[in-house]
N, C-alpha and C positions, 0 to 999 in steps of 0.2 A: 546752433544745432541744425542739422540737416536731416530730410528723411528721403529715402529713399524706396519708394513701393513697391511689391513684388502680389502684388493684387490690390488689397487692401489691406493688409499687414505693413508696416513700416521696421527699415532698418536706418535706425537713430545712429548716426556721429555723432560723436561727445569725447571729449576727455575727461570726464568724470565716470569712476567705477561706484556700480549702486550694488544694493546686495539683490541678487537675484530675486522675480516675483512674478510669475508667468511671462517671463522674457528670459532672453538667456546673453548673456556678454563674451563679449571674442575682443583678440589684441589685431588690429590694423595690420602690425605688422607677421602675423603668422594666419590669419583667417582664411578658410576655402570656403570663395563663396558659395561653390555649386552646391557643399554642404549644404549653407546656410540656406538655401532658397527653396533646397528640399525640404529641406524642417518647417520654413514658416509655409510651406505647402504642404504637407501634410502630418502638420502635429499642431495641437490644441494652443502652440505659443502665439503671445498677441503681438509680439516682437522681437528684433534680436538688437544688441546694441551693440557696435564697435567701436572699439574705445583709442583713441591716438593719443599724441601725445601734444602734439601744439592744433588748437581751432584752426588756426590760420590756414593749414595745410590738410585736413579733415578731408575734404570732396577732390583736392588734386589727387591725393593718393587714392583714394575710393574707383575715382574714374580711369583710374588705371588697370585695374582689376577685370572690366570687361569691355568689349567695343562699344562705343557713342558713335548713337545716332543721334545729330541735331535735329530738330523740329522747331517751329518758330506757330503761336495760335493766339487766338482773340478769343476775348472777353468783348463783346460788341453791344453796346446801347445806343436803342433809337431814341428819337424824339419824345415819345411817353413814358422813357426809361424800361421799357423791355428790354431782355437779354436775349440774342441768338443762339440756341442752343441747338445741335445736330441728334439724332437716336441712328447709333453703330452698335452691333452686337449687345442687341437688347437691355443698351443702356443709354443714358442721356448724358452728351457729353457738349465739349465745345469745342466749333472746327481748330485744327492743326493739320499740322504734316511737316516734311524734313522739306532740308533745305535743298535746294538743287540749284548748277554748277556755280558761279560766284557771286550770288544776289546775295544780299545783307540778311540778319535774319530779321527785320523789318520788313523788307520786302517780301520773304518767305513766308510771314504774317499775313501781310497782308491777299498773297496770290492765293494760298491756301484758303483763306476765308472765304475769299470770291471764288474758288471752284469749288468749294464743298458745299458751300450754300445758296449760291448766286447772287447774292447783296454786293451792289456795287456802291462808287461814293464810300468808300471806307476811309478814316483818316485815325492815325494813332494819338491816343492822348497823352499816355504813359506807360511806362515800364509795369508789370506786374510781378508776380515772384518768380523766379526760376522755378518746375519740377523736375522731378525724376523717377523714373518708374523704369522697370525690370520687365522684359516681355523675351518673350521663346520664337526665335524664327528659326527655320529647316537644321532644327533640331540645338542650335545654340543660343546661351543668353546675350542680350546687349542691351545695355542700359539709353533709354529714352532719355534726354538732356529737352526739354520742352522751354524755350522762352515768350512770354505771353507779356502780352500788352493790351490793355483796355483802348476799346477801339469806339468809333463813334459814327453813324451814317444816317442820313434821313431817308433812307429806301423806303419805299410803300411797295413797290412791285411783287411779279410772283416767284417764291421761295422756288429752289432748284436744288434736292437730293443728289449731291454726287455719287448715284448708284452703283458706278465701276468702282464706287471705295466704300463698299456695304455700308453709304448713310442710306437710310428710308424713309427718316422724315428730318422735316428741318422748322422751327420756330421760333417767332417771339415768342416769351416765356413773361409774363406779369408776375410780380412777389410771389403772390400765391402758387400759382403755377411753377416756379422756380422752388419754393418748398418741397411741392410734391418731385417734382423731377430728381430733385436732389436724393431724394430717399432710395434710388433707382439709378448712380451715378457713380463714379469712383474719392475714394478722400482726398485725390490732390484737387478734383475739379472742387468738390466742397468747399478747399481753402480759399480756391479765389473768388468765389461768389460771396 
């Protein structure tokens, strides 16, 4: 199953039909999204689901539907198991950004990390889950394709806000302080912390 964000509303791929129950179901192969993103924008649904017909093939055809943007972001722990987390439009999130001209998106993980936050010494540990999120630029949608990777550095130095890309603060985060942040964050970041 896949979801795919259009704030914090999810649209579920599934090949399983449920009976309707504050979400509403569409066929893959007849769905308008721009409907659908208006609805889960301004109507009380907590979801929409579209329904295919084979798993396998769910997010190919999905991602055909609107432009991908790649982005490549970390999940970063230091030495005391803090988390780096960024605050962008008055939310707590974790650095990213798209890829640019033919670096990996490994590498795109990684540069992104170091200019959003200034933590250098980065090195990836593993794969994390793919997201995708639905966002509006000069007036059209395109779906964010986000690959993350749990990242690892023993920085102690001082944090650097990439201000020309509305971060305004930048943190190690403790459990604690990652609970609260959380509550003030989006539901893909949720899933991977």
């Amino acid at each position: 199953m896949y979801r795919i964000f259009v704030n914090d509303k999810p649209i579920i791929l599934t090949t399983e039909v449920s009976p309707e129950h504050n979400f509403k179901n569409y066929l893959m192969s007849s769905v308008n999204i721009g409907k659908v993103i208006k609805e889960l924008n301004s109507t009380s649904l907590e979801e929409v689901r579209i329904i295919g017909k084979k798993q396998e093939t769910l997010i190919k055809k999905f991602l055909k539907k609107l432009p991908n943007v790649i982005a490549g972001g970390g999940k970063v722990i230091n030495d005391k198991g803090d988390v780096l987390f960024i605050y962008r439009n008055d939310k707590w999130d974790l650095p990213k950004g798209k890829t640019e001209g033919k670096e990996t998106i490994e590498e795109t993980a990684l540069r992104e990390v170091e200019e959003e936050t200034g933590v250098s010494g980065l090195s990836i540990v593993k794969p994390l889950e793919t997201t995708y999120h639905i966002f509006k630029r000069n007036g059209k949608h395109k779906i964010k394709i986000t690959y993350w990777f749990e990242m690892k550095s023993s920085f102690t130095g001082t944090l650097f806000p990439q201000e020309n890309e509305g971060i305004t603060k930048v943190a190690w985060l403790n459990k604690d302080e990652r609970i609260m942040a959380l509550e003030n964050s989006y539901a893909n970041i949720r899933s991977l912390i």
